[in-house]
C-alpha positions as CSV (number, residue, x, y, z in Angstrom):
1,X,-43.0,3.6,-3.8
2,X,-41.1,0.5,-4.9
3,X,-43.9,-1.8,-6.2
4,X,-41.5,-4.9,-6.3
5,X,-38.2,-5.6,-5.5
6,X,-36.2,-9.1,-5.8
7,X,-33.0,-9.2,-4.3
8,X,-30.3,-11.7,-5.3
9,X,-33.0,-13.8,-6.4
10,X,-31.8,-17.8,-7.1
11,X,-34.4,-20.3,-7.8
12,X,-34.0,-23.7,-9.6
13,X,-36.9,-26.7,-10.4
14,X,-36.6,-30.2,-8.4
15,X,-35.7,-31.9,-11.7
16,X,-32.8,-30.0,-12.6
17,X,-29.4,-31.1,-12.8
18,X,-27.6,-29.7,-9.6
19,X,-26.1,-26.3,-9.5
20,X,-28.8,-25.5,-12.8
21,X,-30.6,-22.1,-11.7
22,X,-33.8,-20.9,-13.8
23,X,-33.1,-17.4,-12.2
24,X,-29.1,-16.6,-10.8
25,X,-28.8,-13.5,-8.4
26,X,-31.8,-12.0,-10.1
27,X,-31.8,-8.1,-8.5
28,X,-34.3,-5.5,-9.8
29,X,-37.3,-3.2,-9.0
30,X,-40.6,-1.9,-10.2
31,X,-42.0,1.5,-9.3
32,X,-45.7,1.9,-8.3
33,X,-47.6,2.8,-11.7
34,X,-44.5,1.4,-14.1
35,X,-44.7,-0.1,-17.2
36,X,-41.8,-2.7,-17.3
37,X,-41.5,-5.4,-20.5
38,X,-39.2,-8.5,-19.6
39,X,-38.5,-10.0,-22.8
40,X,-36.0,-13.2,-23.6
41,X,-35.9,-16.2,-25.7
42,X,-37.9,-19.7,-24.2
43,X,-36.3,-20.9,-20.9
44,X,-34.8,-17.6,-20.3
45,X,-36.2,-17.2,-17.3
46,X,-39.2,-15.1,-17.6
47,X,-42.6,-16.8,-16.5
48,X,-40.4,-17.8,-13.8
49,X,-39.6,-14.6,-12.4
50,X,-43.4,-14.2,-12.6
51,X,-44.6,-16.7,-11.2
52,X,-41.9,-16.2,-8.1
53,X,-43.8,-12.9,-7.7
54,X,-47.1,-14.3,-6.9
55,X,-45.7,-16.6,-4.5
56,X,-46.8,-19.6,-7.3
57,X,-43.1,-20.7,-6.7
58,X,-40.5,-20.0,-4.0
59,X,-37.2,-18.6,-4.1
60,X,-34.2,-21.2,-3.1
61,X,-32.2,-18.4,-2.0
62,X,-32.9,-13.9,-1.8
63,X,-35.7,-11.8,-0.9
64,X,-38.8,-10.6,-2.8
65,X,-40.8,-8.0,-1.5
66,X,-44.5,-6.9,-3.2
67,X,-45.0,-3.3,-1.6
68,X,-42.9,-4.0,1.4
69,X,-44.1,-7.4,1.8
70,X,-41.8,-10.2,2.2
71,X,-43.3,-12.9,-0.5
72,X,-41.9,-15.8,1.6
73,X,-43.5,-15.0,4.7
74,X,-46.8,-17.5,5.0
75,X,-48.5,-14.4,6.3
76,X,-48.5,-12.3,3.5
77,X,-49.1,-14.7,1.0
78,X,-53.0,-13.4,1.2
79,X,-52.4,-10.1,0.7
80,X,-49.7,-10.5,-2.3
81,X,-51.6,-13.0,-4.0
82,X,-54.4,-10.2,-3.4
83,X,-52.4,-7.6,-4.7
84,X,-50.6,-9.2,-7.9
85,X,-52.6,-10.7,-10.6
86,X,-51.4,-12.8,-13.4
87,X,-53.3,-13.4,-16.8
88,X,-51.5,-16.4,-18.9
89,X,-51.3,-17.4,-22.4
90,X,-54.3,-19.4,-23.3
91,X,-57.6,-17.7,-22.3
92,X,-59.5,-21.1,-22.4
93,X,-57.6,-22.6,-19.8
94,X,-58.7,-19.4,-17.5
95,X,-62.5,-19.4,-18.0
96,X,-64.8,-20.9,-15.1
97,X,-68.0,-20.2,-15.9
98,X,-70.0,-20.3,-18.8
99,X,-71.8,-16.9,-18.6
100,X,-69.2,-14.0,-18.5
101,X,-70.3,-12.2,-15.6
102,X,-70.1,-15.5,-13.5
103,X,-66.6,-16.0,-14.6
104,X,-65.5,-12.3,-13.6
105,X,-67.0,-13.2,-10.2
106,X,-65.4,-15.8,-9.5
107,X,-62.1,-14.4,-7.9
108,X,-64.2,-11.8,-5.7
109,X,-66.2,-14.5,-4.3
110,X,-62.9,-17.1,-3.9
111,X,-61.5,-13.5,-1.4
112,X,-65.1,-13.4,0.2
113,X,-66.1,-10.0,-1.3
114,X,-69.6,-9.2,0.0
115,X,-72.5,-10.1,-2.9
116,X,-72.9,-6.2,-3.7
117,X,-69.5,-5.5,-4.1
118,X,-68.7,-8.2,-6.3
119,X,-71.5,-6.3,-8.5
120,X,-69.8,-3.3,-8.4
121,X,-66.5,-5.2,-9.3
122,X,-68.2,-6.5,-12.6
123,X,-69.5,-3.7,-13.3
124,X,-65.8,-1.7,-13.0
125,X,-64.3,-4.9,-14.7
126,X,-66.2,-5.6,-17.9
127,X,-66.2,-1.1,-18.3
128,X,-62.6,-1.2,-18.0
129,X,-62.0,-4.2,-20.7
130,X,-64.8,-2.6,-23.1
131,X,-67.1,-5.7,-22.6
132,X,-70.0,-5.0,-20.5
133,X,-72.1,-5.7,-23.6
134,X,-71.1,-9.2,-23.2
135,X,-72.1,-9.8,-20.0
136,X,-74.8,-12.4,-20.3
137,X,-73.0,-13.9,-23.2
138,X,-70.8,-17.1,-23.5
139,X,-67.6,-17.0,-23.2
140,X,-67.0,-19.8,-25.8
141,X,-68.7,-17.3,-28.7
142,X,-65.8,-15.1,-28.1
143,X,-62.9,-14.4,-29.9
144,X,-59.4,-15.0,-28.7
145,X,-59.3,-11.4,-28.2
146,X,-61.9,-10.5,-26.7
147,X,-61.9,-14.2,-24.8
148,X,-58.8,-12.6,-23.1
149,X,-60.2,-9.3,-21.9
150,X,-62.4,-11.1,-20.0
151,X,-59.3,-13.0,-18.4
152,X,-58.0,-9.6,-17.5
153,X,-61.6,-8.2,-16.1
154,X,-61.5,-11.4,-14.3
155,X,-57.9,-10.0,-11.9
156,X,-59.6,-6.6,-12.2
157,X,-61.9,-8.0,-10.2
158,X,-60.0,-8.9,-7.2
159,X,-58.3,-4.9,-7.3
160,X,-54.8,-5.6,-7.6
161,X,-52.0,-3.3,-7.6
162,X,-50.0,-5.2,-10.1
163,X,-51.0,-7.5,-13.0
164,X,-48.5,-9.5,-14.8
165,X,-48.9,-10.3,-18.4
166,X,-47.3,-13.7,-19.0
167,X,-47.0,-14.3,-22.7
168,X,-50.9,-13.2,-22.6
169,X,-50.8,-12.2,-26.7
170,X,-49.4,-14.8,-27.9
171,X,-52.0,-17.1,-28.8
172,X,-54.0,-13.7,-30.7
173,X,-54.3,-12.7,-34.7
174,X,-53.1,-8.8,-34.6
175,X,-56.4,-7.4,-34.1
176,X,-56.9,-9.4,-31.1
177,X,-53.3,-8.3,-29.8
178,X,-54.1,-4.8,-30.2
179,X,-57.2,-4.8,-28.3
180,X,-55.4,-6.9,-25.4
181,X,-52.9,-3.7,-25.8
182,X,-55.1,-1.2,-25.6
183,X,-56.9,-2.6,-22.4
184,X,-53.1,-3.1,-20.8
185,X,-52.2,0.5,-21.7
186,X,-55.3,2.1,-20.7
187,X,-55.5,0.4,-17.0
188,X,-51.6,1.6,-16.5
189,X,-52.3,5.4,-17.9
190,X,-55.4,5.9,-16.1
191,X,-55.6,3.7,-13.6
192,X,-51.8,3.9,-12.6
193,X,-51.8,0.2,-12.5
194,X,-48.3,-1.5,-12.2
195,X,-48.0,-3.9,-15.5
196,X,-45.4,-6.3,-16.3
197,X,-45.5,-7.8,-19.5
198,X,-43.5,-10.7,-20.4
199,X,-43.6,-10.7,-24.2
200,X,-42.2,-11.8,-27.8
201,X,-43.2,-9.1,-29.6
202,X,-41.0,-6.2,-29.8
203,X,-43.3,-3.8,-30.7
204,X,-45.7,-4.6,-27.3
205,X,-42.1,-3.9,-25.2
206,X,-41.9,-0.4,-27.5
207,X,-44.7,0.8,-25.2
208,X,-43.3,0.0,-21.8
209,X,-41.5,2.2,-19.7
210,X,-38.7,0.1,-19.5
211,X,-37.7,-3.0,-20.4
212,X,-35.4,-5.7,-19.1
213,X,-33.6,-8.7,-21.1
214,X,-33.2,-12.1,-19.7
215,X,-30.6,-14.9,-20.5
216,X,-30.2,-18.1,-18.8
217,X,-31.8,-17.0,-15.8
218,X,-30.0,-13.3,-15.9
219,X,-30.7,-10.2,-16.2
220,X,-28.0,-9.1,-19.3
221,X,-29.9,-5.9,-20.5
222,X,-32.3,-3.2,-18.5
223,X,-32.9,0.4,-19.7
224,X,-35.7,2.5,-21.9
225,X,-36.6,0.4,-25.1
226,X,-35.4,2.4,-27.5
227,X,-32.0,2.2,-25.9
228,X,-32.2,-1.8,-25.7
229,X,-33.2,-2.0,-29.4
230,X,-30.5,0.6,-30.6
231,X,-28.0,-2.4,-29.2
232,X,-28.8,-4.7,-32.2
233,X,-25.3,-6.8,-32.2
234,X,-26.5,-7.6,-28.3
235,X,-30.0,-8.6,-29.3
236,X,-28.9,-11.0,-31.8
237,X,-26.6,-12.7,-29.3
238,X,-29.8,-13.2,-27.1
239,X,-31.8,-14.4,-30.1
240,X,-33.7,-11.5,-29.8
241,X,-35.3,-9.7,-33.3
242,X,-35.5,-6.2,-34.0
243,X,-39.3,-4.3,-33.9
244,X,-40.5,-4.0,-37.4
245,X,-39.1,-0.7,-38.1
246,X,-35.6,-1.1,-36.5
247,X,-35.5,-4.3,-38.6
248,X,-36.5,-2.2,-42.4
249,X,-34.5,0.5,-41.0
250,X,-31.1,-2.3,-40.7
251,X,-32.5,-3.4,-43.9
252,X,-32.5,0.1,-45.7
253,X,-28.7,1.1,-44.5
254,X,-27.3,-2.7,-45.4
255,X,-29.1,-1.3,-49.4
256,X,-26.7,2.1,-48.9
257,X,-29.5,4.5,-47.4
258,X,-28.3,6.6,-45.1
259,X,-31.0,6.4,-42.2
260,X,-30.7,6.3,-38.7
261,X,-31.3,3.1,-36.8
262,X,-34.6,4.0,-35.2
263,X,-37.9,2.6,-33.0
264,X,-40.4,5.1,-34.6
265,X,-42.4,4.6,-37.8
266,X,-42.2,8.8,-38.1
267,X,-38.8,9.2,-37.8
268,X,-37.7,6.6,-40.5
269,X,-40.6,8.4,-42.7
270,X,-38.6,11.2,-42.3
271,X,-35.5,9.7,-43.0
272,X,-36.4,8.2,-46.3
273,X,-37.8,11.6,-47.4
274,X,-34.7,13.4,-46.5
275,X,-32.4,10.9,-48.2
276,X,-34.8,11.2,-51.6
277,X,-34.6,14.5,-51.4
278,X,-30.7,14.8,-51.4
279,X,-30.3,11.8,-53.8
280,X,-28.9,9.4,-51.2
281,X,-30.5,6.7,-52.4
């Protein structure tokens, strides 16, 4: 089941020069359960598209639909703001409450969940993150990390069928990233929960399903990762940089190795014992 679908998309800001789009005849769609990375350099278009899907912004001209339902129709904005969660950059600016429970309630009791199934909803939120041990704690003694899977438990909360990840790893040291990662890629394995994640780091969009690239408000490049980052000319002319191993791999041939341009840390591994074996260095 299509999850989301835009369809010749157009939308441009009130202070925009006339005829300047953020997003020009965007057309695409998400399955139920995908994994889909939308990466592109800063005023690209990206947060957006997002933002478009949670009815946060309206479309000047097309149709979006969130599981059938038409985003622009005042009636559904309920429901597809009920079924599409967003978790931003900065998880400061998204905590409420100063005891983490109370701040993973919030969104239940802003829908009207009933009192005992809000505590259910914690409890499924803060096991899903890995931070029911945090609870009772406050939210300011966090880390960055672990600040931001308590944004996340807080959308859990409300049960949607789609989160988006706006530039949500941005603002984290690795370790923090990874944790954020493991959270996303958990909840879309197990759960079969529809993620989007709009991102600038390569190596996050490695472990999507599929990944689209967005210039000037277009859509220029969709398909598997590994075949967007084989394109390398392409992604340099969107100001785009290569994962860490496609870039040492570029690096390697440009020195005279003979490896493969490749996304996986194995192969290249591989590659670099072959060529030592034959002397190709």
């Amino acid at each position: 089941m299509q999850a989301i679908n835009f369809e010749n998309v157009k939308f441009s800001y009130s202070d925009a020069e006339e005829n300047a789009f953020a997003l020009r005849d965007v057309s695409f769609s998400v399955e139920e359960g995908e994994f889909l990375a939308i990466l592109g350099h800063n005023g690209s278009g990206k947060s957006t598209l997002a933002r478009l899907i949670n009815k946060l912004l309206e479309p000047d001209e097309g149709k979006i639909t969130v599981f059938g339902m038409d985003v622009s129709d005042p009636k559904n904005t309920f429901e597809v703001r009920k079924s599409v969660g967003i978790v931003f950059q900065n998880p400061d600016n998204q905590m409420v409450a100063s005891i983490v429970e109370d701040d993973v309630a919030f969104g239940p009791e802003n829908i009207g969940v009933e009192r005992e199934e809000i505590g259910r909803r914690i409890d499924y939120a803060l096991d899903a993150v890995g931070m029911q041990a945090f609870r009772h704690g406050t939210p300011t003694r966090l880390s960055g990390g672990q600040k931001q899977r308590i944004a996340i438990a807080g959308v859990l909360a409300i049960k949607p069928k789609i989160i988006i990840m706006d530039e949500s790893t941005a603002m984290l040291d690795p370790r923090g990233r990874k944790e954020v990662m493991d959270v996303v890629l958990k909840l879309n394995k197990e759960e079969k929960l529809t993620v989007i994640m709009i991102t600038h780091f390569m190596e996050e969009a490695l472990l999507a399903d599929r990944a689209i690239v967005m210039n000037r408000g277009e859509i220029v490049m969709q398909g598997a990762p590994k075949e967007i980052f084989s394109r390398e000319e392409d992604l340099e002319t969107y100001n785009l940089t290569l994962p860490a191993v496609s870039a040492i791999s570029k690096a390697l041939r440009a020195g005279g190795m003979d490896v493969q341009a490749t996304v996986s840390l194995e192969e290249l591994a591989k590659e670099i014992e072959e060529c030592v074996s034959k002397r190709k260095i």
